[in-house]
C-alpha positions in Angstrom: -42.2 45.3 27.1 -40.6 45.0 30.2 -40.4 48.9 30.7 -43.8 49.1 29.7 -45.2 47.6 32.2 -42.8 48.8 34.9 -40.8 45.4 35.1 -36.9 45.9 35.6 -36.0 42.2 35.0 -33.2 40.5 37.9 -30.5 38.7 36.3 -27.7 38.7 39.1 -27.9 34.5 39.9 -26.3 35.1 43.6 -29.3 37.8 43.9 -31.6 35.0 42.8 -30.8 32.6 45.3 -30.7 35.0 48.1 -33.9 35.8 47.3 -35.5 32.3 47.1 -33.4 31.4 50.1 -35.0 34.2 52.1 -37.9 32.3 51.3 -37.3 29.0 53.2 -39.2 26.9 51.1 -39.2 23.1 51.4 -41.2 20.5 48.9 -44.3 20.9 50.6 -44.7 24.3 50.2 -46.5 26.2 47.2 -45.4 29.5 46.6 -47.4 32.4 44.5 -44.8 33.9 42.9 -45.7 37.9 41.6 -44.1 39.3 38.0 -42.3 35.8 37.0 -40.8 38.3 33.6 -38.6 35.7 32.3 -38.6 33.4 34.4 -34.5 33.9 36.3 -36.4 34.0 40.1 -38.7 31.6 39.1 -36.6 28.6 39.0 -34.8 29.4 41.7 -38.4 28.6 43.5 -39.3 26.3 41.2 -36.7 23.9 42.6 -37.1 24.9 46.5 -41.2 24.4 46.4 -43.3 21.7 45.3 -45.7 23.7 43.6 -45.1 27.1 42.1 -48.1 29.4 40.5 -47.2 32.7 38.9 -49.0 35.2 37.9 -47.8 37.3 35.0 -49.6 40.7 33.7 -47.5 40.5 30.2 -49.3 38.3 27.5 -46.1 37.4 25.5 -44.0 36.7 28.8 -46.7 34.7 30.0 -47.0 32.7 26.8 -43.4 32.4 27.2 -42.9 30.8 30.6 -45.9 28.8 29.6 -44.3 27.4 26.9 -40.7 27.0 28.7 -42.5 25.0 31.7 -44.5 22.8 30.1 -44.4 19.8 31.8 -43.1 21.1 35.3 -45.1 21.9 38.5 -45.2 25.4 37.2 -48.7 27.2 36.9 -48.4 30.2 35.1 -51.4 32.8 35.0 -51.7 35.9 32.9 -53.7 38.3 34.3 -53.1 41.6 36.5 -52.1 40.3 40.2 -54.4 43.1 42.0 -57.2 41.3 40.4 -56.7 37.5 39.7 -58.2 35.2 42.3 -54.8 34.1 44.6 -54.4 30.9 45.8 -53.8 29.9 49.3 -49.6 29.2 49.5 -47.3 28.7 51.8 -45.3 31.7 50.5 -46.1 35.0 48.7 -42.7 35.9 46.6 -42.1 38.3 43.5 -39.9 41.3 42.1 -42.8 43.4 42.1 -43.8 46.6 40.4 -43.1 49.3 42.2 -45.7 51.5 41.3 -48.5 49.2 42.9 -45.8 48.0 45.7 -48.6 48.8 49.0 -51.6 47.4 47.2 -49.5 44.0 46.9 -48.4 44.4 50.1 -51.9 44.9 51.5 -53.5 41.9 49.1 -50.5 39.6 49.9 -51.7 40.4 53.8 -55.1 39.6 53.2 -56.5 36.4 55.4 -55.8 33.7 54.5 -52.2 35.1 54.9 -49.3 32.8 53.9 -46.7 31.7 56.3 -43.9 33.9 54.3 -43.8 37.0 51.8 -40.4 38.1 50.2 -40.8 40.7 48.0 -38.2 42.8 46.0 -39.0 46.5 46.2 -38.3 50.2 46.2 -35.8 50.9 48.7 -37.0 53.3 50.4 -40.7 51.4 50.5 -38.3 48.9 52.5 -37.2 51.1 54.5 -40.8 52.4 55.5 -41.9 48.6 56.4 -39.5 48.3 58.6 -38.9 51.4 60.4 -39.2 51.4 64.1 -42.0 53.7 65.8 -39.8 57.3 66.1 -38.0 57.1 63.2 -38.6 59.6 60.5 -39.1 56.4 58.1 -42.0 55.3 60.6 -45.7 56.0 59.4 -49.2 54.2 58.1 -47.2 51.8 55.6 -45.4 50.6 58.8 -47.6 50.8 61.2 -50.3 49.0 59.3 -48.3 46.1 58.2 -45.9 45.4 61.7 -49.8 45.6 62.9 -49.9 41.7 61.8 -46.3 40.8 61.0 -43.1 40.9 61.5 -41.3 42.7 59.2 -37.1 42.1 57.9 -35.1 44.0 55.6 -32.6 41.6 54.7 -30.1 43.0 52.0 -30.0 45.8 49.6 -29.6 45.1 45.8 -28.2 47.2 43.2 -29.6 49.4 39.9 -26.6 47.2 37.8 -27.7 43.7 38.6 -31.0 44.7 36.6 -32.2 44.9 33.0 -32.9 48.0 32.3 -31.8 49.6 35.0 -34.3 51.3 37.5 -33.4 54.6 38.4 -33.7 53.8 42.3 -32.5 51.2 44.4 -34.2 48.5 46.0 -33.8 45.8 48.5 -35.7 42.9 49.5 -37.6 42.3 52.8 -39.2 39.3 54.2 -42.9 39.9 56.3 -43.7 37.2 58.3 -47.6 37.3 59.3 -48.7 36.7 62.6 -50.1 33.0 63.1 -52.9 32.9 64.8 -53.6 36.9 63.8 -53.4 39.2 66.7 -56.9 40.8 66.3 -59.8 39.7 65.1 -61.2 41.0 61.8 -63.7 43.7 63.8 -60.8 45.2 65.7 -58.1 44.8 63.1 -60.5 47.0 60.7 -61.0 49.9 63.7 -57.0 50.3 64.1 -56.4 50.4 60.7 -58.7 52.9 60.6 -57.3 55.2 63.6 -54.0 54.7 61.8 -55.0 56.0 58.9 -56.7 59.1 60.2 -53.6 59.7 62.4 -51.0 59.7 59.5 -53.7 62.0 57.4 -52.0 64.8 59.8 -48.8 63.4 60.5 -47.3 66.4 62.1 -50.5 67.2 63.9 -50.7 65.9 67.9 -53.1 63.2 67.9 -55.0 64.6 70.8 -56.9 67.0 68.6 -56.7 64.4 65.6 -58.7 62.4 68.0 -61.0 65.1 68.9 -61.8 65.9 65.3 -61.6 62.5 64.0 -63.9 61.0 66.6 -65.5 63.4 68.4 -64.2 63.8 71.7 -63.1 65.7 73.9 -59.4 67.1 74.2 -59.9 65.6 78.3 -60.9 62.5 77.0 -58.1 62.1 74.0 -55.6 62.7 76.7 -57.1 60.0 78.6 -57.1 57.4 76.3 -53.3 58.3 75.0 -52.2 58.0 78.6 -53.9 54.9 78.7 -52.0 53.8 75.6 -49.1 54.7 77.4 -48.5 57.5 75.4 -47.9 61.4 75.8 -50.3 64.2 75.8 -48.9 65.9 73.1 -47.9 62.9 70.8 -47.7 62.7 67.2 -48.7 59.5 65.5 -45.0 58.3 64.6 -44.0 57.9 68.3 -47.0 55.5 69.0 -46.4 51.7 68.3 -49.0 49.3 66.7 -49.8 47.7 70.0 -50.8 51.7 71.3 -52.8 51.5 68.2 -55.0 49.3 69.4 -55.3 50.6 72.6 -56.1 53.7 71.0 -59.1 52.0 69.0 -60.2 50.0 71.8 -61.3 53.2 73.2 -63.1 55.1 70.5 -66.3 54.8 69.8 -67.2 54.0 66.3 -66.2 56.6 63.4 
């Protein structure tokens, strides 16, 4: 069942507690805790948090857990996580699918954001989430997310210390949301939004991205780049989040 629903369950108990320690969780915390499976991360949080709710998409793993924490501050939901109501927590946590990785990402980042997420994931999506504006890693995924965060990729893990095995590797990175956030919601929406149409031609200089995305003109899109501190002929994976915004903050509406 696990397979089935893309879950490759963690076993490794050093893992385990790396994981929840990454977490820094302290008895006043709750903690939303993404694919529970059977249950090995979740007591690792379980006794770190006051409160843990998990949300499980598997109706006999759920039924499981259910019946295995009966009695404990444990909440367990069944339910797909994209669409069950959250609630607010001090820390977002979970070996996560990996085919629906950025839509967890991007819910888990959703105000009211929590103080902590630590997620267990692709590899290579880790590596995207953290790359550093430049780097061939570097693109929307990144720039989006270190938009309102901070973003750490702590420690790799290996396929062995699963069951079954995935065939890629993975590694678990901590995103620590802004607090307050840097932009309000109006603003936040309009650089998402140029950073979205940038990476849509990622090899394309953003001056005429600009200029065909927003209609102005190629004068102008140099204008506002240099006033993002940025080059005439730049491609979006040089520009940093904070050129981003300067880059919205001059466009007019889309």
């Amino acid at each position: 069942m696990g397979a089935r629903l893309g879950q490759h369950f963690l076993f490794d108990p050093s893992i385990l507690g790396r994981i929840a320690d990454a977490t820094r969780l302290g008895p006043g915390d709750t903690v939303l805790e993404i694919g529970p499976g059977k249950g090995t991360l979740t007591a690792h949080l379980a006794a770190r948090a006051g409160h843990l709710v998990a949300i499980e998409a598997d109706g006999r793993l759920a039924a499981a857990l259910q019946a295995s924490l009966a009695g404990t501050s444990v909440e367990i939901l069944h339910g797909d996580a994209l669409k069950v109501p959250w609630p607010a927590v001090t820390c977002v946590c979970g070996n996560i699918p990996y085919q629906i990785t950025s839509p967890l990402i991007e819910r888990a980042l959703t105000p009211p954001r929590p103080r902590t997420i630590v997620f267990l994931m692709q590899r290579e999506v880790a590596d995207r989430l953290a790359a550093p504006p430049g780097s061939d890693a570097y693109g929307a995924l990144s720039a989006g997310v270190q938009l309102v965060a901070r973003v750490e990729r702590l420690f790799g893990v290996p396929r062995g210390a699963f069951r079954p095995p995935p065939r890629v590797d993975s590694a678990v990175v901590r995103i620590t949301p802004l607090h307050p956030a840097p932009l309000p919601p109006e603003e936040e929406a309009a650089t998402r939004q140029v950073i979205r149409l940038a990476f849509q031609r990622r090899r394309q200089q953003l001056r005429r991205s600009l200029s065909e995305f927003y209609d102005v003109t190629r004068v102008e899109a140099e204008r506002l780049l240099a006033g993002a501190g940025a080059a005439a002929d730049a491609r979006p994976e040089v520009l940093s989040p904070d050129q981003f915004v300067t880059l919205a903050r001059g466009l007019p509406p889309f």
